[in-house]
C-alpha positions in Angstrom: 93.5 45.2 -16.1 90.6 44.1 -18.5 91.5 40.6 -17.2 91.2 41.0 -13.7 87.6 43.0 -13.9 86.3 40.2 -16.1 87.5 37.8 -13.2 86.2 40.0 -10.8 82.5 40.3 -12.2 82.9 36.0 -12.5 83.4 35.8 -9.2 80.6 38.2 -8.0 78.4 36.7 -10.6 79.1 33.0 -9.5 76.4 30.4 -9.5 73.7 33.3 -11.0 74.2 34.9 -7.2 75.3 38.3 -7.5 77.0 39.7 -4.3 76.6 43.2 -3.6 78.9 45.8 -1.1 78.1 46.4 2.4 75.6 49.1 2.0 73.2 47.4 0.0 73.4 44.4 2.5 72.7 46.6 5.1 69.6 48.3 3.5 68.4 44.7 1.9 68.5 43.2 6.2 66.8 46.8 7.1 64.2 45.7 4.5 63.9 42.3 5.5 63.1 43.7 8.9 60.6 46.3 8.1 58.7 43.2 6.3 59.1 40.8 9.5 57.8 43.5 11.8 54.6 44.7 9.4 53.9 40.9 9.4 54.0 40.3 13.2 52.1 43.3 13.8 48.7 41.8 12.7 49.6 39.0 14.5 49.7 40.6 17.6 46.7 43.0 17.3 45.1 39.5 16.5 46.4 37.9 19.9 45.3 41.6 21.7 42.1 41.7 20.3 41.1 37.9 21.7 42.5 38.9 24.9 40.4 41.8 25.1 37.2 39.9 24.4 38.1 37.0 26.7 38.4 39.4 29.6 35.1 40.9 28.6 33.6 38.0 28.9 35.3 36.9 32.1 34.7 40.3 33.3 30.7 39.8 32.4 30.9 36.2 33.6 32.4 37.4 37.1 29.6 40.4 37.5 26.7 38.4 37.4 24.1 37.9 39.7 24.5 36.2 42.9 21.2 33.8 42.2 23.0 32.7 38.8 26.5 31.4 40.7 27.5 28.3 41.3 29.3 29.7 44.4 27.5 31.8 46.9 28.7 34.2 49.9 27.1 33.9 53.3 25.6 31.1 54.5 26.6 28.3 52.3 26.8 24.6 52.4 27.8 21.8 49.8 26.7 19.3 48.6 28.1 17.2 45.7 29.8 19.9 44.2 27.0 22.8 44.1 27.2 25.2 46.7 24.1 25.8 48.3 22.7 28.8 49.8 21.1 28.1 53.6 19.0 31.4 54.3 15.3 31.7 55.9 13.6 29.5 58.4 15.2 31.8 61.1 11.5 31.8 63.3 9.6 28.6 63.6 6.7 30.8 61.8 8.7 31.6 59.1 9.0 27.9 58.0 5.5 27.3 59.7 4.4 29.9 56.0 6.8 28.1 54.3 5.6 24.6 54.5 2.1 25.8 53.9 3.0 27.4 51.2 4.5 24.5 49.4 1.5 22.1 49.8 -0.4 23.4 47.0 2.5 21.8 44.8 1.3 18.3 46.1 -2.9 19.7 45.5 -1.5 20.9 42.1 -0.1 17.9 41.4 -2.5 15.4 42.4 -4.8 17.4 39.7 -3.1 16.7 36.8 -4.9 14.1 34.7 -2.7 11.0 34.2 -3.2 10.4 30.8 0.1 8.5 29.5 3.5 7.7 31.3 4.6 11.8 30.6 1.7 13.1 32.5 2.0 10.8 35.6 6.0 11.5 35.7 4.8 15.3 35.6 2.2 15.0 38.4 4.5 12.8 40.7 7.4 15.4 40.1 4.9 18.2 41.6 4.0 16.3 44.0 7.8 15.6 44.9 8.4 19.4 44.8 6.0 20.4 47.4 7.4 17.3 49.2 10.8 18.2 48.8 10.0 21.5 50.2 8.8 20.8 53.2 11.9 18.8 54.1 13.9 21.5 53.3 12.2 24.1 55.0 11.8 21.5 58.1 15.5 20.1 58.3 18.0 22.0 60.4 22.1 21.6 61.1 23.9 20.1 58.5 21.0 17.7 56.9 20.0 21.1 55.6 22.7 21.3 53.2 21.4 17.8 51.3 18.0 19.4 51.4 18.5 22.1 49.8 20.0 20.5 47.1 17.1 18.1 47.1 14.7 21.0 47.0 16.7 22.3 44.0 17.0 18.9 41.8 13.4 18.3 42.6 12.5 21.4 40.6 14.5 21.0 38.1 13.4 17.5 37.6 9.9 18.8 38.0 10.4 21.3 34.4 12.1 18.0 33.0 9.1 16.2 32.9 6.8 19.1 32.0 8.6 19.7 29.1 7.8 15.5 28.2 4.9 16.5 29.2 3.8 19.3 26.6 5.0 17.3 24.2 8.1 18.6 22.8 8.8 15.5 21.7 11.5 15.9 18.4 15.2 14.9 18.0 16.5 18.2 19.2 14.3 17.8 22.6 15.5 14.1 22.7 19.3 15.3 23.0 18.4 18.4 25.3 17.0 16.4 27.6 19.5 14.2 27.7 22.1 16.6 28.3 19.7 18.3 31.1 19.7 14.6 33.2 23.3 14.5 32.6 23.3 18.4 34.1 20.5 18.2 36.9 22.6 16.9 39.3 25.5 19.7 39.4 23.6 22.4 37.7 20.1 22.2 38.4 18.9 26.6 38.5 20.2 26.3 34.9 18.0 22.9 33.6 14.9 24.8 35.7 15.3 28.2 33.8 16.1 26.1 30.3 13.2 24.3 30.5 10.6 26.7 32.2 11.7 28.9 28.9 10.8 26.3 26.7 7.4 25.9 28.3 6.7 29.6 27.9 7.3 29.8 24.4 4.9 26.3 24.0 2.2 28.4 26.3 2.2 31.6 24.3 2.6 29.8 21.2 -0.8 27.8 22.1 -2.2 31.1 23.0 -2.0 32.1 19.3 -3.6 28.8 18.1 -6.3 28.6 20.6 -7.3 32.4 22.2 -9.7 31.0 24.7 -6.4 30.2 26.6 -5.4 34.2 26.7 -7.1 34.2 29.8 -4.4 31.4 31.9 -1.7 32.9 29.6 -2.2 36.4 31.5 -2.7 35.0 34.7 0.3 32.5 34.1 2.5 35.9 32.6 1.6 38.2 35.7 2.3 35.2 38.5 5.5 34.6 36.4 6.6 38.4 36.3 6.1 38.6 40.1 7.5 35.5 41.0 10.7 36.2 38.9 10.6 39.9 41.1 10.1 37.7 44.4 13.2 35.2 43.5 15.4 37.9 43.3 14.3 40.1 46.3 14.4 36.4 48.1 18.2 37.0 46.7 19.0 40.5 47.9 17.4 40.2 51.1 17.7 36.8 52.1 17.2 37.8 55.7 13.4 39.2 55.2 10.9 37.1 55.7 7.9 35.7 54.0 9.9 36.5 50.7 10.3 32.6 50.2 6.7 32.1 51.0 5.4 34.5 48.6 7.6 33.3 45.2 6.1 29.7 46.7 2.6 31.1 46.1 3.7 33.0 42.9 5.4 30.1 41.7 2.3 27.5 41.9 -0.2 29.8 40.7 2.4 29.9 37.2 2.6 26.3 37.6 -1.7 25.8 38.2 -2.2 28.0 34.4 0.5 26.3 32.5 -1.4 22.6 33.4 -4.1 24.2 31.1 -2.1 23.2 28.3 -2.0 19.7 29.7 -6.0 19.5 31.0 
């Protein structure tokens, strides 16, 4: 009897394992378990939580504004691989206003002094806005579509070179404008609002340097703050006219005070 519970514990005891009955197996795989599932639960809290914020973002992304897409409803046309929205010029008085109203781009750019290779790419680029403008606001059927996207770059190019022009000239501005030539053609609105921001915080940092410019600054933030209203009632109501014609107006007088800096 002794002998066969000393061969029993040997055998149960082999190789420093020790095997155990049923019921302790049982509860050792129910603990095993417990562990595996506590582990996988932050896991998938983790994996819920970065769902949750991607559609929040996607959520945000998908609710913006019309004016900040790169796909528009109603009357749209493409060109490249922007979509471009065709509204206005319904009357021929409507774009009669609206080629007047771009001409003072070409005055405002012939009055910018030429002083190095950054100023004359500025005031040629105005001068191609008001240009580009009129074509736009002239051309009808399907030229209209390469037009508008003309009208578009043209701007953008326009901010390109004021931002050369104001001097930001510093590694960081070297690579942005890089990557904003590299953007321009299929993202123009975005390079215009990037670089019309950078040349309001040069304006109202000048401002603090030199007060005698608080008087263009106010001018320049007023023009800007209605022009801004005007681009987006141009938006909502893109069937009301002379909206276009006023942000033009708007628009140039922002563009006239900013050339302070330059003059």
């Amino acid at each position: 009897m002794e002998y066969s519970k000393i061969s029993t514990q040997l055998s149960n005891r082999l190789y420093g394992v020790e095997l155990t009955n049923s019921q302790d197996l049982d509860q050792t795989y129910y603990s095993a378990d417990i562990f595996a599932l506590s582990d996988a639960e932050p896991k998938e809290s983790q994996t819920l939580e970065t769902q949750r914020r991607l559609s929040f973002w996607k959520m945000a992304w998908e609710g913006r504004p019309s004016w900040m897409r790169t796909v528009y409803s109603g009357k749209e046309g493409y060109c490249f691989i922007l979509p471009i929205l065709l509204t206005g010029d319904s009357t021929v008085m409507e774009s009669v206003v609206n080629v007047a109203t771009s001409f003072p781009f070409v005055l405002i750019g012939l009055r910018v002094p030429r002083k190095d290779f950054s100023t004359t790419m500025y005031s040629n680029s105005l001068i191609g806005v008001g240009l580009a403008s009129t074509l736009y606001h002239t051309s009808r059927g399907e030229v209209r579509k390469s037009t508008r996207w003309g009208d578009y770059a043209m701007i953008a190019t326009s901010t390109l070179c004021m931002s050369s022009a104001l001097k930001n000239d510093n590694k960081n501005s070297r690579a942005l404008m890089l990557a904003s030539i590299m953007m321009l053609p299929f993202q123009p609105l975005l390079v215009t609002a990037i670089h019309t921001s950078l040349a309001e915080a040069t304006f109202a940092r000048k401002v603090i340097e030199n007060p005698k410019l608080r008087g263009a600054h106010a001018l320049h933030t007023a023009s800007t703050l209605v022009g801004g209203a005007l681009f987006v009632a141009d938006d909502i109501y893109p069937d009301t006219p002379y909206i276009h014609a006023a942000w033009h107006v708007a628009a140039a007088v922002g563009v006239m005070t900013i050339n302070t800096l330059i003059d």
